[in-house]
C-alpha positions as CSV (number, residue, x, y, z in Angstrom):
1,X,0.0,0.0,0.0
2,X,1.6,3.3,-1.1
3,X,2.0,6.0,1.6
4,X,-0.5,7.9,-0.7
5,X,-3.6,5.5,-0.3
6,X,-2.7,5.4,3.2
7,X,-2.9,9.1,3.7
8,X,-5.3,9.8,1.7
9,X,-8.4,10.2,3.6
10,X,-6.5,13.2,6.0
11,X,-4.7,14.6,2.7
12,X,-8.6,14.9,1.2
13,X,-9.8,17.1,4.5
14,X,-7.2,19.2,4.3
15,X,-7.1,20.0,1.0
16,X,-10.8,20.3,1.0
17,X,-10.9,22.8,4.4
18,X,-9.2,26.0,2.2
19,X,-11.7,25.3,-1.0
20,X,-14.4,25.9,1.2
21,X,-13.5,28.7,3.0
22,X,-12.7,30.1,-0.5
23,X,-16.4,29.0,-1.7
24,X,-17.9,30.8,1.6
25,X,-15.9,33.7,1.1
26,X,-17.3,34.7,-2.2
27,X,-20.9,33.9,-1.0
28,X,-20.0,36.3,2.2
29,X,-18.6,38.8,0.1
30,X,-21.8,39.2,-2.6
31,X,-24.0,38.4,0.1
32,X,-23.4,41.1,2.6
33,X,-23.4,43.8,-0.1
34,X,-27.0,43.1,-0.6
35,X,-27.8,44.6,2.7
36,X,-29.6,47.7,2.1
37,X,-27.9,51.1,3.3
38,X,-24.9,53.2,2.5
39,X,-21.3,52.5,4.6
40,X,-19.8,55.2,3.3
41,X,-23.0,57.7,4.1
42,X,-23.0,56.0,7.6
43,X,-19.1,56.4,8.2
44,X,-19.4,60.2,7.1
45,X,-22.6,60.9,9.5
46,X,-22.8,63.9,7.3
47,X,-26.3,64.0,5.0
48,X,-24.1,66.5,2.5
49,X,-20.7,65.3,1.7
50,X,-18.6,66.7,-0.5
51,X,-17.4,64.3,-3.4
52,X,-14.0,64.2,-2.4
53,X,-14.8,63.1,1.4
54,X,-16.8,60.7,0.2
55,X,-14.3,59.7,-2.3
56,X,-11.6,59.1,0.6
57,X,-13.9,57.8,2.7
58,X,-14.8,55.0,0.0
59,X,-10.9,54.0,-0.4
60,X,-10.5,53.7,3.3
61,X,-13.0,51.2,3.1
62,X,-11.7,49.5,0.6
63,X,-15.0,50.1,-1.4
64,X,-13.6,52.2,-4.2
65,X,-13.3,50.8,-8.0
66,X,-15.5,48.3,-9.9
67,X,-17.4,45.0,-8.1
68,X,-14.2,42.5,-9.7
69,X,-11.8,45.0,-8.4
70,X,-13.3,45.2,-4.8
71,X,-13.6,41.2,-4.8
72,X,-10.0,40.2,-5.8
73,X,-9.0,42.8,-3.1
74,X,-10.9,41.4,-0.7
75,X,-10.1,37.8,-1.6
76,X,-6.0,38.9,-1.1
77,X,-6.8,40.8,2.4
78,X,-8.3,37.4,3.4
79,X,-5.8,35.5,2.3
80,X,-3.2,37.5,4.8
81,X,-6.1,37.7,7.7
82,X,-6.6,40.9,7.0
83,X,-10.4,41.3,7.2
84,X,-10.2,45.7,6.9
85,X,-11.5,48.3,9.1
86,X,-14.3,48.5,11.3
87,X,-16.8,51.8,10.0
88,X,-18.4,52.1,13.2
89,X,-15.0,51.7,15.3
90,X,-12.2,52.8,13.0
91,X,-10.0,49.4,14.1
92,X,-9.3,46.2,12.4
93,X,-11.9,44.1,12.2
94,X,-9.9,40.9,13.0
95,X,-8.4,42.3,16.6
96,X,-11.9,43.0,17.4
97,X,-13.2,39.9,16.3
98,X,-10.1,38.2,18.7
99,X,-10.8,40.4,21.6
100,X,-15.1,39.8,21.0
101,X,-14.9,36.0,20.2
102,X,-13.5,34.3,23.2
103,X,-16.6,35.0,25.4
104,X,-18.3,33.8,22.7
105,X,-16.5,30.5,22.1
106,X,-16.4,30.5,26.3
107,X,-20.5,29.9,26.3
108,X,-20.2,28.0,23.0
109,X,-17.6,25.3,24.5
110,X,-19.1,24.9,27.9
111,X,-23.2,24.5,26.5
112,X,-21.6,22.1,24.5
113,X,-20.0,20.2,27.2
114,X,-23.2,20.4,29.4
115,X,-25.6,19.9,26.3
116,X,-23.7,16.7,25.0
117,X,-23.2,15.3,29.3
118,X,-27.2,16.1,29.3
119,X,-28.0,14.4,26.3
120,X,-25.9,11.1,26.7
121,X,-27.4,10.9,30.2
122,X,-30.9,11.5,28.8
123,X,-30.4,8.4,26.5
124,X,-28.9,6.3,28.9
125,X,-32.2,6.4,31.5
126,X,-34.4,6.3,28.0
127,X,-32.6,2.7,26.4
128,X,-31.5,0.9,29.6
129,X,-35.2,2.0,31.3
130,X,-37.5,2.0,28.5
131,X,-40.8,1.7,30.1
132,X,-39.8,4.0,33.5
133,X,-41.6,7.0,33.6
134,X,-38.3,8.9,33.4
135,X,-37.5,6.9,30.4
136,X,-40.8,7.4,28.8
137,X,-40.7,11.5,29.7
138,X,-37.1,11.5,28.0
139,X,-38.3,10.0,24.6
140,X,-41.1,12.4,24.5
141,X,-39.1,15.4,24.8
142,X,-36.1,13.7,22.6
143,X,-39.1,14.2,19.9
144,X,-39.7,17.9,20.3
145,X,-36.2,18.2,19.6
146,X,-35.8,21.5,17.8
147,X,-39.4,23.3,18.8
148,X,-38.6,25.9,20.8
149,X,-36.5,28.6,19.1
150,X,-33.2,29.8,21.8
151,X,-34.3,33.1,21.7
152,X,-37.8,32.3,23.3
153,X,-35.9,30.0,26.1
154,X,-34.1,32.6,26.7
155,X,-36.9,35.0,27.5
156,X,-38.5,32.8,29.6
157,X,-35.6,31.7,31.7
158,X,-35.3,35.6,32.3
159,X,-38.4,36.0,32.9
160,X,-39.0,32.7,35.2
161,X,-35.5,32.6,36.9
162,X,-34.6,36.3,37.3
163,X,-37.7,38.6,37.8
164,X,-40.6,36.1,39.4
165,X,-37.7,33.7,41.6
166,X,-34.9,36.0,41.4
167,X,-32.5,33.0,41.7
168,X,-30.7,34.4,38.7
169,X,-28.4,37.6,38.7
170,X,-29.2,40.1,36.5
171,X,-28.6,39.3,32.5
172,X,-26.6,42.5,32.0
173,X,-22.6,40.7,31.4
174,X,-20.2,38.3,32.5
175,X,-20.4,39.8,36.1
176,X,-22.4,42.1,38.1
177,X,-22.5,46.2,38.1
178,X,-19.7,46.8,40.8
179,X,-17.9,43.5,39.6
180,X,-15.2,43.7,36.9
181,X,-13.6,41.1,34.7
182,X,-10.2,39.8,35.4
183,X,-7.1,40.7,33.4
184,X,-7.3,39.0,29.5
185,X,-5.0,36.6,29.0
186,X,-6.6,34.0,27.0
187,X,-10.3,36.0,26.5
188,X,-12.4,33.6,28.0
189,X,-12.9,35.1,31.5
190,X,-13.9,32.3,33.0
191,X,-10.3,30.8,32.6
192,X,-8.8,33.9,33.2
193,X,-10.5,34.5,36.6
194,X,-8.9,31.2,37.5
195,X,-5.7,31.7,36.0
196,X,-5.1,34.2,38.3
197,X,-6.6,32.6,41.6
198,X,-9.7,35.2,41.3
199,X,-12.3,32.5,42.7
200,X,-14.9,35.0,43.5
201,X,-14.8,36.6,40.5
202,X,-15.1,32.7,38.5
203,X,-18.4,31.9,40.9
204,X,-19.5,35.5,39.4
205,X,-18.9,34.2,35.9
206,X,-20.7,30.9,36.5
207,X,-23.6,32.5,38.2
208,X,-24.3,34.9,35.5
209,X,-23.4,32.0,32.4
210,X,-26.0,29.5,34.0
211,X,-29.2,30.8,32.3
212,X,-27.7,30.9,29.0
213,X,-25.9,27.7,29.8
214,X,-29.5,25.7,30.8
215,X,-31.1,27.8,27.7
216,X,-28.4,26.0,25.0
217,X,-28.9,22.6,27.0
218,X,-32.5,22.8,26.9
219,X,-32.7,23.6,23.2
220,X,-30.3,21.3,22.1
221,X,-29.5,18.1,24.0
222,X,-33.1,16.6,22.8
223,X,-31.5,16.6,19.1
224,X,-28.6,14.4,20.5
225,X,-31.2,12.0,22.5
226,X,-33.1,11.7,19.7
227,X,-30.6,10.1,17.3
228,X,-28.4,8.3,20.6
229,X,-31.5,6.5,21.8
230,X,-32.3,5.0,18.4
231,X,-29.0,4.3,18.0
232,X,-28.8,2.7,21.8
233,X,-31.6,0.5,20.4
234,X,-30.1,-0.9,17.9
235,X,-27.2,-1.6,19.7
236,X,-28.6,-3.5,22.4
237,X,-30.7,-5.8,20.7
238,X,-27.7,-6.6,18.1
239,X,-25.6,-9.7,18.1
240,X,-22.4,-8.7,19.7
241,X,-24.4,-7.4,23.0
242,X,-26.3,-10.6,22.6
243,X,-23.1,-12.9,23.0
244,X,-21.5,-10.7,25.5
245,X,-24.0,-11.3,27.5
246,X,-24.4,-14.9,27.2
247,X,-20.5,-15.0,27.8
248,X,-20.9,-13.5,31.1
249,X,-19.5,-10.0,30.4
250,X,-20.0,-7.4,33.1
251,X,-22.2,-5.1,32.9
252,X,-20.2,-2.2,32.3
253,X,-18.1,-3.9,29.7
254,X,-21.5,-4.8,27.8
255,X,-22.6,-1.2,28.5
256,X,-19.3,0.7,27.4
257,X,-19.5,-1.9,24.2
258,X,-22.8,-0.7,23.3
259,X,-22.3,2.8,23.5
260,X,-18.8,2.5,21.5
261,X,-21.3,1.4,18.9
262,X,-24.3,4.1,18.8
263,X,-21.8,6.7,19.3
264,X,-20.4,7.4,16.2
265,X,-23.7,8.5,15.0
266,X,-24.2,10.8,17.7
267,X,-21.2,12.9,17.4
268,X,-22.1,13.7,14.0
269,X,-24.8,15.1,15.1
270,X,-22.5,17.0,17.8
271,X,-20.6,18.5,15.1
272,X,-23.2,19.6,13.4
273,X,-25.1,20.6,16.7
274,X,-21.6,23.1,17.0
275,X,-23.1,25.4,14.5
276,X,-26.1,25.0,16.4
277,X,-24.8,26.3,19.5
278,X,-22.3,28.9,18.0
279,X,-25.4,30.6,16.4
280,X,-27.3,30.1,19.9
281,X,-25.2,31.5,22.0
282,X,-24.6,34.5,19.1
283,X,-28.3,35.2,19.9
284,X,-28.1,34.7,23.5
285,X,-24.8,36.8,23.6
286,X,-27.3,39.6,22.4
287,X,-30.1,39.2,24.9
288,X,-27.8,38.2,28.5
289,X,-25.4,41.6,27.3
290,X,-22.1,39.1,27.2
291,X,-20.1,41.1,25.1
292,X,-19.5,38.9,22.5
293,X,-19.5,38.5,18.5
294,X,-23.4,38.3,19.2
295,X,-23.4,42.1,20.2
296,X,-20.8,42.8,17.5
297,X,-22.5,41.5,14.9
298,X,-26.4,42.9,15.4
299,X,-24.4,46.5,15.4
300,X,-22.6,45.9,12.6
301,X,-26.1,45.2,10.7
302,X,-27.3,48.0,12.0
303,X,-24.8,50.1,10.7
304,X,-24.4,48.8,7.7
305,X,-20.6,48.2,8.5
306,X,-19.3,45.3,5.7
307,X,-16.1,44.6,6.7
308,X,-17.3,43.5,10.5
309,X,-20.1,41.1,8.6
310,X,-17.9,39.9,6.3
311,X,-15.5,39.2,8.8
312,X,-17.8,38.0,11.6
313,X,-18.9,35.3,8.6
314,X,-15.8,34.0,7.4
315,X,-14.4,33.5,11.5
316,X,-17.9,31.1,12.2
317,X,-17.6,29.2,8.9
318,X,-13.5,28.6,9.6
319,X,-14.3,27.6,13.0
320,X,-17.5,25.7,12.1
321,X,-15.0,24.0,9.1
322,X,-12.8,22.6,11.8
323,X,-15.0,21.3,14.2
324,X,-16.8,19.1,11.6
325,X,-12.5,17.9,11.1
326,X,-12.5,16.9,14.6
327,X,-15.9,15.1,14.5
328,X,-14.5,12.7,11.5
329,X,-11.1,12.3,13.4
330,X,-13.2,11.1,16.6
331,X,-15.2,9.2,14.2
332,X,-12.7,7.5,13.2
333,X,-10.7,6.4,16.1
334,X,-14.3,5.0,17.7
335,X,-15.1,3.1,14.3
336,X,-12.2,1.2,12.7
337,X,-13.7,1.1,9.6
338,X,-13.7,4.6,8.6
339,X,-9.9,4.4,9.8
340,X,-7.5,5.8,6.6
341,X,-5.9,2.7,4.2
342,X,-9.0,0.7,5.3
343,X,-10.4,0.3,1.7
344,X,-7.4,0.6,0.1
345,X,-6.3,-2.5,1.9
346,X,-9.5,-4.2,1.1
């Protein structure tokens, strides 16, 4: 077997990772200059400019010169990282997108963990106790998966948690009013607080991350049961749980067998659910004041400001790109099949 057919199934991904980025980029690029408004206008703040304020304005923009020219611009900025300049701020749009994206990814990464724990447990009580009223209650709302849009959990956990049993802090940041954020060092605050020994300011953190936390675990862990438990199913009732339970196998060893098997399956839909969450918590960023891309993002529609939405678009979709990486990686090393050379060898 040539070390080509043996590689061949990372060498694909990778190669396949920039030539969609580059695909997304040109649907970013057309699509955000279909929103309506002026960026220059909105830039200048002035209802009368004179042509050659506008004119400079337009260059320091980088919207000067025909459509093609503008797009093979953009296309070399991109290239280099360079994503232009904030209208609205007058800064590069890819430090602020670095300094704004961390608290994002921060709620991102830990729903996921706590969506993902929620939803394997959730299967678990639903295949090994079927017919318990636990079990039954799980399937039912592993059904609904997907009914309740984030932004009306959100709301309602507000509304339920925060003004009628005030149990929740205030959804106005990372911490409270007379509370301030620890020093950056990696962006996520959470970590930072941590990093240096700040616990009070951490339990701060959590407090004020649980709603939004139980909002993306609520909306999303019934899409994870619902595949898992069919999958858990199938498992149990197959042939190799069959004989290792005639053998005498311990329970556990049956039970860590079964799920080795239904798993693959569900993280799929955990890479997929990524996106999920990503755009969840972009919403939720919005409506709990975290500071995030969320809050970024719904100002730079606002004002009309192209280089943050182009920017804010291409970061997700790179970030989304290598997540769905990882999922086939962990896909791989659960299933041996899908492992590279496989077929080749066949």
């Amino acid at each position: 077997m040539s070390a080509l057919a043996r590689n061949r199934w990372w060498i694909t991904r990778l190669l396949v990772l920039p030539l969609h980025l580059l695909v997304f980029s040109v649907v970013a690029f057309f699509l955000v200059r279909m929103v309506p408004g002026d960026p220059v206008q909105n830039f200048l703040k002035d209802g009368n400019p004179t042509a050659e304020d506008y004119a400079r304005v337009e260059q320091l923009l980088g919207l000067d010169g025909s459509l093609w020219e503008q797009f093979l611009r953009y296309l070399g900025n991109v290239v280099v990282l360079d994503f232009g300049t904030s209208i609205s701020s007058g800064r590069p749009v890819f430090d602020e997108l670095m300094v704004r994206f961390p608290i994002t990814l921060q709620l991102t990464l830990i729903g996921m963990i706590v969506t993902i724990a929620v939803g394997f447990a959730g299967s678990y009580v639903a295949a090994v106790f079927p017919r318990s009223a636990a079990g039954r209650a799980i399937r039912a709302y592993a059904r609904a998966a997907g009914a309740i849009p984030d932004f009306v959990l959100g709301v309602l956990s507000i509304f339920l948690f925060y003004v009628l049993l005030r149990w929740a802090p205030a959804p106005i940041g990372l911490v409270g009013a007379t509370e301030t954020l620890p020093p950056a060092i990696t962006g996520m605050s959470l970590i930072d607080a941590l990093l240096v020994g700040d616990v009070q300011t951490a339990g701060s953190i959590l407090a004020h991350l649980a709603l939004p936390v139980l909002v993306l675990a609520l909306g999303y862990s019934p899409l994870i049961m619902k595949i898992l438990i069919i999958s858990l199913d199938e498992a149990l009732d197959a042939a190799p749980t069959r004989f290792r339970i005639a053998t005498g196998s311990r329970p556990r060893v049956v039970l860590a067998s079964v799920f080795r098997r239904a798993a693959p399956s569900a993280i799929v839909v955990c890479g997929m659910l990524f996106g999920g969450l990503l755009g969840g918590s972009v919403v939720l960023d919005q409506l709990f004041s975290l500071g995030g891309i969320g809050q970024y993002a719904v100002a730079s529609i606002n004002s009309s400001d192209i280089p943050v939405l182009q920017g804010f678009l291409l970061l997700t979709a790179g970030i989304s790109l290598l997540v769905y990486l990882l999922v086939d990686v962990v896909n791989m090393l659960l299933d041996p099949r899908r492992r590279p050379g496989l077929e080749a060898a066949a």
